[in-house]
N, CA, C and O atoms as a CHARMM CRD file, in Angstrom:
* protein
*
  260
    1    1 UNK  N     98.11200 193.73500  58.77700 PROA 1      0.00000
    2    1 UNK  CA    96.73200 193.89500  58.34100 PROA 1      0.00000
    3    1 UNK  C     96.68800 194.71500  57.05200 PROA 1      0.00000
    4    1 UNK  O     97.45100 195.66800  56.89500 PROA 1      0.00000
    5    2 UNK  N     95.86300 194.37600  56.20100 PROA 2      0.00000
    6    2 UNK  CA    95.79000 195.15100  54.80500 PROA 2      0.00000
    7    2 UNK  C     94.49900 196.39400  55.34800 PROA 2      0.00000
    8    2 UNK  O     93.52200 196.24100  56.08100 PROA 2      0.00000
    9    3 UNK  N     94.98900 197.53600  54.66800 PROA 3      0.00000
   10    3 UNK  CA    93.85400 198.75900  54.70700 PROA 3      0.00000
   11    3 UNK  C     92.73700 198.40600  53.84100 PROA 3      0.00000
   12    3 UNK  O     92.70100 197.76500  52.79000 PROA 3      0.00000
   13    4 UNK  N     91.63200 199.10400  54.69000 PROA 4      0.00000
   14    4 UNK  CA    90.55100 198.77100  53.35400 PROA 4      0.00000
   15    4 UNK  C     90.83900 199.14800  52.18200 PROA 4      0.00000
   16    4 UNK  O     90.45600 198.37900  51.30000 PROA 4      0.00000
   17    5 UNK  N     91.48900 200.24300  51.79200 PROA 5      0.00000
   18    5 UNK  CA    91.59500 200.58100  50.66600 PROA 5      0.00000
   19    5 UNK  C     92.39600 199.03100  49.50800 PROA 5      0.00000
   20    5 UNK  O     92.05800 198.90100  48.33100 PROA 5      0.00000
   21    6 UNK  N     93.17400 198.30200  50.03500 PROA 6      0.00000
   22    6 UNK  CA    93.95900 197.79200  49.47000 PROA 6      0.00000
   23    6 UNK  C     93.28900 196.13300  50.00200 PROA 6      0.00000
   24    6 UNK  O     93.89800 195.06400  49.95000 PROA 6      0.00000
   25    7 UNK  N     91.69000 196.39800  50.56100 PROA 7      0.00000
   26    7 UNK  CA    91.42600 195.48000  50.35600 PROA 7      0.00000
   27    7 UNK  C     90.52400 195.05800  49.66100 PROA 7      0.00000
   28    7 UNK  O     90.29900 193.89600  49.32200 PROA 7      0.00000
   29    8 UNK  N     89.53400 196.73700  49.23800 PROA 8      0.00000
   30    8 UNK  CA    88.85200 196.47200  48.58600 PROA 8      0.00000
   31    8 UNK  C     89.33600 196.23600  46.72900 PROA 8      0.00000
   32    8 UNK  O     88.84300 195.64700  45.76700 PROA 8      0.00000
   33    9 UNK  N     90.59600 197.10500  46.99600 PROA 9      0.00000
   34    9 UNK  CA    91.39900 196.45900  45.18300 PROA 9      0.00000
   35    9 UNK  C     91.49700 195.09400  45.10500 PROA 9      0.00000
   36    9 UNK  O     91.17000 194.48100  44.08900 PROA 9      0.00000
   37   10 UNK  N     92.01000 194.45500  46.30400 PROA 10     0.00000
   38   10 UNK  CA    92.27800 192.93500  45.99700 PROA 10     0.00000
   39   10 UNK  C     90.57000 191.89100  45.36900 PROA 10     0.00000
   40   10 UNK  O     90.62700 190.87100  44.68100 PROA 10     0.00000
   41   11 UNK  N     89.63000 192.36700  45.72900 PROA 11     0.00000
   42   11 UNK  CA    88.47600 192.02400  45.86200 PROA 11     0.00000
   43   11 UNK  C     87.58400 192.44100  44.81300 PROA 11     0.00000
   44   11 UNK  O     86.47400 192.01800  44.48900 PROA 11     0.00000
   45   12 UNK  N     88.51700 193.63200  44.21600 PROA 12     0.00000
   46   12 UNK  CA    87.14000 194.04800  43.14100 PROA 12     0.00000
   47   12 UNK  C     88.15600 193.36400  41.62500 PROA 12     0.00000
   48   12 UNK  O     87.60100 192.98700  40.59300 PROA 12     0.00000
   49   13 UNK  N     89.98800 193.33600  41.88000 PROA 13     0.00000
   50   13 UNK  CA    90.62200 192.50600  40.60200 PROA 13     0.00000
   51   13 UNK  C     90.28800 191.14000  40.74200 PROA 13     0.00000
   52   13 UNK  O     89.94100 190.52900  39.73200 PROA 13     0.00000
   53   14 UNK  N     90.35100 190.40200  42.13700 PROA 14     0.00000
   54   14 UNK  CA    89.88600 188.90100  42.32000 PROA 14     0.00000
   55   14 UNK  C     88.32600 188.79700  41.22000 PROA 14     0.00000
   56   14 UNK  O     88.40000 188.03000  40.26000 PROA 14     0.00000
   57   15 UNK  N     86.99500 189.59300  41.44100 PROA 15     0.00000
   58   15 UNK  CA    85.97600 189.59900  40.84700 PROA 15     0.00000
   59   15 UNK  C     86.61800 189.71600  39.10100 PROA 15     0.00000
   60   15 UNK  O     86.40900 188.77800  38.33100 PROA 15     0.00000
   61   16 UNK  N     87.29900 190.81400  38.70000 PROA 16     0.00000
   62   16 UNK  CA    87.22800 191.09000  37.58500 PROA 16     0.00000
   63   16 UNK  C     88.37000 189.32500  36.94000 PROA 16     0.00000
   64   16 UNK  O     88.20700 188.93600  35.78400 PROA 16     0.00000
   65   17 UNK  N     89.08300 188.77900  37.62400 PROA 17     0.00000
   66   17 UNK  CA    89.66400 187.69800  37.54100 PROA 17     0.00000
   67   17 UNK  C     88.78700 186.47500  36.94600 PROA 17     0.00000
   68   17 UNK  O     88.88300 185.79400  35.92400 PROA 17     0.00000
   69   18 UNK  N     87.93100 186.49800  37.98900 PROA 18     0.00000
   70   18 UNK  CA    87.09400 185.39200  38.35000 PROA 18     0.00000
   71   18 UNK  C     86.10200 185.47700  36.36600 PROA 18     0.00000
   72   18 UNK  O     86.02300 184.54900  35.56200 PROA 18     0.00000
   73   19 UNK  N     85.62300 186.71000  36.23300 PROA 19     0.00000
   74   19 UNK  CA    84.60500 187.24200  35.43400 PROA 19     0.00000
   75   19 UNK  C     85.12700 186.84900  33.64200 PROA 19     0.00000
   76   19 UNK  O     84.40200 186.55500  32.69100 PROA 19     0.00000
   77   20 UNK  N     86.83600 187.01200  33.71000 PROA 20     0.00000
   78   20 UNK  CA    87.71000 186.95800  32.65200 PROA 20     0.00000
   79   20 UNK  C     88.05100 185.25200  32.49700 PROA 20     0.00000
   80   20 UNK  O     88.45600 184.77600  31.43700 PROA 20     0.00000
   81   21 UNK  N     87.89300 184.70800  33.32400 PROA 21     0.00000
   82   21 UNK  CA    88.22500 182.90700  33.45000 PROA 21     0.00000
   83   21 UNK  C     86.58100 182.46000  32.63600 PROA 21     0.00000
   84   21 UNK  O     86.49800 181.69800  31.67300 PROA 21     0.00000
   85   22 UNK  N     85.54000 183.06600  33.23000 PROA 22     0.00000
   86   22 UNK  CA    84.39600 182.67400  32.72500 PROA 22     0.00000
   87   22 UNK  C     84.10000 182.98600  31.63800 PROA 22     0.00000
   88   22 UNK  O     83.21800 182.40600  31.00400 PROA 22     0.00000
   89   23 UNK  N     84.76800 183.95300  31.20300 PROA 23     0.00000
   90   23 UNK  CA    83.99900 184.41600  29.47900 PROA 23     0.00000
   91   23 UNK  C     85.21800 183.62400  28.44000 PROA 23     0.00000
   92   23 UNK  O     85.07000 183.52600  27.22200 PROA 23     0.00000
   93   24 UNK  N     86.23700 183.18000  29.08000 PROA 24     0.00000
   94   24 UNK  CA    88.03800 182.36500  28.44700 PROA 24     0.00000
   95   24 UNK  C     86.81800 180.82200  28.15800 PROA 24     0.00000
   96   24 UNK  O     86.43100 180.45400  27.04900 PROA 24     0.00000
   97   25 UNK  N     86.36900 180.05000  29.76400 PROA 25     0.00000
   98   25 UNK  CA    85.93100 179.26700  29.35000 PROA 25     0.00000
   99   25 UNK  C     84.65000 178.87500  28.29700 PROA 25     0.00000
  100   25 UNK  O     84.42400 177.80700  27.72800 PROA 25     0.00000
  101   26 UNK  N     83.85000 180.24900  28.26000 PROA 26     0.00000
  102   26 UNK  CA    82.82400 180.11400  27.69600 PROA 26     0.00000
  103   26 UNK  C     82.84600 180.39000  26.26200 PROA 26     0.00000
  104   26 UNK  O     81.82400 180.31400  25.58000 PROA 26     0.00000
  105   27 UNK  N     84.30700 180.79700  25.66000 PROA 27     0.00000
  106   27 UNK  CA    84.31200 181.05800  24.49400 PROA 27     0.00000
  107   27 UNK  C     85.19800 179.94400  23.91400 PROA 27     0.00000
  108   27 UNK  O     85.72700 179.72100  22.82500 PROA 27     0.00000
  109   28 UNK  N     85.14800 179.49400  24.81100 PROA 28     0.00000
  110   28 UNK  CA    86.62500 178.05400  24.64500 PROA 28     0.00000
  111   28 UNK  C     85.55800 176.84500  24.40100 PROA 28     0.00000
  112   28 UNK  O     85.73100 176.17200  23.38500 PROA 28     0.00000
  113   29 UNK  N     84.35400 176.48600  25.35000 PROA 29     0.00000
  114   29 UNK  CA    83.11100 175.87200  24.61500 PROA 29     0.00000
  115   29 UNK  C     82.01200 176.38200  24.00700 PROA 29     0.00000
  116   29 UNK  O     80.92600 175.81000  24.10400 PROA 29     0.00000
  117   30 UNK  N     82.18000 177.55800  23.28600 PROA 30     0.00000
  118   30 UNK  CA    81.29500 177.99900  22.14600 PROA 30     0.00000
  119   30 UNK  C     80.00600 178.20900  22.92500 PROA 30     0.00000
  120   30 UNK  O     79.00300 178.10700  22.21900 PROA 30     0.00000
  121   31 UNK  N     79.73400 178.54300  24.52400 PROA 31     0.00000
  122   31 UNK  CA    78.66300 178.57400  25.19000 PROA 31     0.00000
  123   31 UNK  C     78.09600 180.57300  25.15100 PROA 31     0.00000
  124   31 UNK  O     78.57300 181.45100  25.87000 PROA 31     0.00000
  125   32 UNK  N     76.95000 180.76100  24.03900 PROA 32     0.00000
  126   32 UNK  CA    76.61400 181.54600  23.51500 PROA 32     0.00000
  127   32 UNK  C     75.83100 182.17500  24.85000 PROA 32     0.00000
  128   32 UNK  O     75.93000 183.40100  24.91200 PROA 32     0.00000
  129   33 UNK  N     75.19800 181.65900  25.74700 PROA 33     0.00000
  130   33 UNK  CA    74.83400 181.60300  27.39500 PROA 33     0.00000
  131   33 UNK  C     75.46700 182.07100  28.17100 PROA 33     0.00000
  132   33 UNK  O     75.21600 183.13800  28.73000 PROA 33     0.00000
  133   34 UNK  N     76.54900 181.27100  28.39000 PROA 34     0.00000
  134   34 UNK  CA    77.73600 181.70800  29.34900 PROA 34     0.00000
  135   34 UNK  C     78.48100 182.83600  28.93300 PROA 34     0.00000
  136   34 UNK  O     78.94200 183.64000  29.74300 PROA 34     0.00000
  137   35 UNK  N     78.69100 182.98300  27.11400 PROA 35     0.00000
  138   35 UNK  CA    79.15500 184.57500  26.87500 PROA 35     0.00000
  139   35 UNK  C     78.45600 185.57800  27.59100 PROA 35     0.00000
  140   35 UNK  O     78.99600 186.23100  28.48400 PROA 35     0.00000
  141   36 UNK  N     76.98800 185.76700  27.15000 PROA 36     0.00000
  142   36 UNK  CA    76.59900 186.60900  27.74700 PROA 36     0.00000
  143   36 UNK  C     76.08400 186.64900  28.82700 PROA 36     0.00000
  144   36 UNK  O     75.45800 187.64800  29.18100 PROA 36     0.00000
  145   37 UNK  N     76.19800 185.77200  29.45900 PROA 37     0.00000
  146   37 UNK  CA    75.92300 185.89300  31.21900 PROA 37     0.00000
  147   37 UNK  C     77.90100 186.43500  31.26600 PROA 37     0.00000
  148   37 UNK  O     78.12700 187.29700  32.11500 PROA 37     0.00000
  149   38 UNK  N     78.64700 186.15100  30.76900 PROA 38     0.00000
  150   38 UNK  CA    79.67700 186.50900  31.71900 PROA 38     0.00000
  151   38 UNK  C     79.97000 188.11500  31.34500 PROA 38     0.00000
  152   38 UNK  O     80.34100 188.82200  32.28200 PROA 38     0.00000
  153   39 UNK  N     79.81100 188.76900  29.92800 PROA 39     0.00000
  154   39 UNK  CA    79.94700 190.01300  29.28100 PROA 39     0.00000
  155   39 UNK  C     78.96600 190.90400  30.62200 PROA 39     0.00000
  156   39 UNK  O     79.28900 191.96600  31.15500 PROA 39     0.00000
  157   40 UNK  N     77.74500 190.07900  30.90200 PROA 40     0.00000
  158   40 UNK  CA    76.90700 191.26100  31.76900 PROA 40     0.00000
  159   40 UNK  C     77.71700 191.21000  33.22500 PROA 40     0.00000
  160   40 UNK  O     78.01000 192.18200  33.92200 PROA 40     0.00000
  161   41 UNK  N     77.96300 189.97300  33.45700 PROA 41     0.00000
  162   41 UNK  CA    79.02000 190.19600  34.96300 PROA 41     0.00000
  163   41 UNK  C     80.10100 191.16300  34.72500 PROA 41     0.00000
  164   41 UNK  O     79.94900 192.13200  35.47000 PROA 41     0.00000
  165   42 UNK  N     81.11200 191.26600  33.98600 PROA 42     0.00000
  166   42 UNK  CA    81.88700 192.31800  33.40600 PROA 42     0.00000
  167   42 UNK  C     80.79900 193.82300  33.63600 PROA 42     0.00000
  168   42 UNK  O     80.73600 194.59300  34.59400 PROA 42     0.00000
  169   43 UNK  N     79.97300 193.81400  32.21500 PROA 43     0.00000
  170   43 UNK  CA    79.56200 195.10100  32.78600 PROA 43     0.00000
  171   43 UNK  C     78.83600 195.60100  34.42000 PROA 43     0.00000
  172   43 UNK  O     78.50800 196.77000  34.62200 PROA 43     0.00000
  173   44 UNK  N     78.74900 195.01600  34.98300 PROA 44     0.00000
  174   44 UNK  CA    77.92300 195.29800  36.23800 PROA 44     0.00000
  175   44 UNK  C     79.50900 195.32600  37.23400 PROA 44     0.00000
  176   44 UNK  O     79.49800 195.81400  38.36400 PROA 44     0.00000
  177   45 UNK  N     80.38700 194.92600  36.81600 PROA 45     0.00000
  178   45 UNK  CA    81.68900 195.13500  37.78900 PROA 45     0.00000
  179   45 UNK  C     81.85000 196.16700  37.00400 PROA 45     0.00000
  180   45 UNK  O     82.63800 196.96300  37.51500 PROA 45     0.00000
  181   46 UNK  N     81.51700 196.45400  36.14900 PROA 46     0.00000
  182   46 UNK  CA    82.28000 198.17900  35.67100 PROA 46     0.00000
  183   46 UNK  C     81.31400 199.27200  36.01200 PROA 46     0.00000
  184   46 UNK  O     81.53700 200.36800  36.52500 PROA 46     0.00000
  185   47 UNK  N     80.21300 198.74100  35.62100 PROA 47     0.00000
  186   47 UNK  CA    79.21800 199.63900  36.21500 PROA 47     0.00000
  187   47 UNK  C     79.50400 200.21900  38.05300 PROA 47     0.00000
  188   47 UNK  O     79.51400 201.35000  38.54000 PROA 47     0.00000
  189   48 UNK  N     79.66700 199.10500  38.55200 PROA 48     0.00000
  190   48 UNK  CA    79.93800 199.27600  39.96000 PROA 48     0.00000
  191   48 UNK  C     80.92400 200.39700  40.42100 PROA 48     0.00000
  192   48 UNK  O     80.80000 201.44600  41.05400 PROA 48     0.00000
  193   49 UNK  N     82.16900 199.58600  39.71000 PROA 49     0.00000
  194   49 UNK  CA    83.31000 200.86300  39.92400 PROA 49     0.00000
  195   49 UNK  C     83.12600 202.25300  39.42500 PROA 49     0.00000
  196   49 UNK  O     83.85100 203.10300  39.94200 PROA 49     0.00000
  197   50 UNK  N     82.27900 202.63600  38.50500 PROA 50     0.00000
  198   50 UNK  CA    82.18000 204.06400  38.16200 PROA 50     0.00000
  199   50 UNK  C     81.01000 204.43100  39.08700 PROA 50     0.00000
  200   50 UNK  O     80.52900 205.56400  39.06700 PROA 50     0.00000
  201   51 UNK  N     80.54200 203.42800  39.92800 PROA 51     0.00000
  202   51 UNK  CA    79.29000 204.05700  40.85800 PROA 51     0.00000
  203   51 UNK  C     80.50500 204.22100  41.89700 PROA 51     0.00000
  204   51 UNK  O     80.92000 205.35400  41.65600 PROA 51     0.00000
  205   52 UNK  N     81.05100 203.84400  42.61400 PROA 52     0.00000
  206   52 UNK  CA    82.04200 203.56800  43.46300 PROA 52     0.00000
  207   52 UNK  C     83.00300 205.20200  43.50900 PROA 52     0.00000
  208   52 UNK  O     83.28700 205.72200  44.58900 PROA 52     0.00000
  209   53 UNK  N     83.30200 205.67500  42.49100 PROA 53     0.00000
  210   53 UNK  CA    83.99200 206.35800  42.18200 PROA 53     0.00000
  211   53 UNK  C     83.43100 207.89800  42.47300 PROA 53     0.00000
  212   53 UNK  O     83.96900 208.84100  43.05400 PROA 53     0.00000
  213   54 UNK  N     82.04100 207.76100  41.78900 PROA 54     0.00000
  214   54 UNK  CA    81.21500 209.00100  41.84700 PROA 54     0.00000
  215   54 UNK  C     80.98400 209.29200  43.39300 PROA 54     0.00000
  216   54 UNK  O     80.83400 210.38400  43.94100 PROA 54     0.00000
  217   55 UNK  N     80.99800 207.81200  44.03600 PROA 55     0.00000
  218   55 UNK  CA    80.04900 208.42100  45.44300 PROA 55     0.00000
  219   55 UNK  C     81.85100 208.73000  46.15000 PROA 55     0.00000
  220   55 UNK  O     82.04600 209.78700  46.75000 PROA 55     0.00000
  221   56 UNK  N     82.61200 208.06200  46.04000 PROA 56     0.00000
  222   56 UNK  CA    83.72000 208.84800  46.42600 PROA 56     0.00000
  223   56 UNK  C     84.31200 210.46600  46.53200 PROA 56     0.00000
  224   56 UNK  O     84.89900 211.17800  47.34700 PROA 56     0.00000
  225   57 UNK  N     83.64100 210.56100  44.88000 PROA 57     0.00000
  226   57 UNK  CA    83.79200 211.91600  45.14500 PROA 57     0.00000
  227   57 UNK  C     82.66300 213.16500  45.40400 PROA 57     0.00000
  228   57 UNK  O     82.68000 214.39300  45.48100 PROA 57     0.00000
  229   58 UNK  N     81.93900 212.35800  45.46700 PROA 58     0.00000
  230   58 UNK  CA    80.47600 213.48900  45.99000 PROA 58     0.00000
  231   58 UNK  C     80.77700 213.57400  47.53600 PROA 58     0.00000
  232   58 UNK  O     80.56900 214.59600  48.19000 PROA 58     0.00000
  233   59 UNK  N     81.37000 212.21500  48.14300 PROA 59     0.00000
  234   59 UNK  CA    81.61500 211.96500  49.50900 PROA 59     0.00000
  235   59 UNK  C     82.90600 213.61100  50.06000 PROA 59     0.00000
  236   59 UNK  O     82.81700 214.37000  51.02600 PROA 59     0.00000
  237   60 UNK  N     83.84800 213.56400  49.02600 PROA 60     0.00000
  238   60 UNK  CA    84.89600 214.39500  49.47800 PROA 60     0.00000
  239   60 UNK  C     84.84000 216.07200  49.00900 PROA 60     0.00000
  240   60 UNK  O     85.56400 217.04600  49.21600 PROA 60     0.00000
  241   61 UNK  N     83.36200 215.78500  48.14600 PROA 61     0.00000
  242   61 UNK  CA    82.87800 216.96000  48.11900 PROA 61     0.00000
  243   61 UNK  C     82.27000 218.04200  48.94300 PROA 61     0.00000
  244   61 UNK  O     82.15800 219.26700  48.89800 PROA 61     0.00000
  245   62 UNK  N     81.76300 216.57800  50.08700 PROA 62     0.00000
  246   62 UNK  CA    80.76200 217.37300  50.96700 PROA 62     0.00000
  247   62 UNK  C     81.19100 217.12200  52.44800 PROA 62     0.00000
  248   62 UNK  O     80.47900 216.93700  53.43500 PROA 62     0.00000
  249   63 UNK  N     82.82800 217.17700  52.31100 PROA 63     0.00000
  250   63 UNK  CA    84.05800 216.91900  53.32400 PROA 63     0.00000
  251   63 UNK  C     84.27000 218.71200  53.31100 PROA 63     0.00000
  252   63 UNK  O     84.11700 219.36400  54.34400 PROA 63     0.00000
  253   64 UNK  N     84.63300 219.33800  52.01000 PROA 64     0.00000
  254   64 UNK  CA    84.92500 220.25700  51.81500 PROA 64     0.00000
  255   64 UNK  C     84.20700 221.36500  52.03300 PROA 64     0.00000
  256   64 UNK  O     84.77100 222.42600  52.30100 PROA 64     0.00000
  257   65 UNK  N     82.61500 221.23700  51.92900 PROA 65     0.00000
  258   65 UNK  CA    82.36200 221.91500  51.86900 PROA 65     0.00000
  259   65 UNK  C     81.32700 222.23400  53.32700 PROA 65     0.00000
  260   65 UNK  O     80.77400 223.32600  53.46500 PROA 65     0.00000
């Protein structure tokens, strides 16, 4: 069985995978649309992970204290 931890990596590089194929194809047919629909999927997976991160550590903040 995979840990969550190592399942949620597989799941958030699969997304960032998926996100990098779409902006390859969309710049490969000059689709000015699909750029920026795929640039905002990118940012909202990055956005995510630095939300992800913060509540991690507010989480182990208030472990400690």
């Amino acid at each position: 069985m995979l840990s969550h931890q190592q399942l949620s990596r597989i799941i958030i590089i699969g997304f960032m995978v998926l996100v990098g194929y779409a902006l390859a194809k969309a710049f490969y047919h000059n689709s000015v649309l699909g750029i920026i629909l795929g640039l905002t999927s990118l940012g909202a997976g990055i956005y995510f992970l630095h939300l992800l991160v913060k509540a991690r550590e507010e989480m182990e903040a208030e472990e400690r204290a």
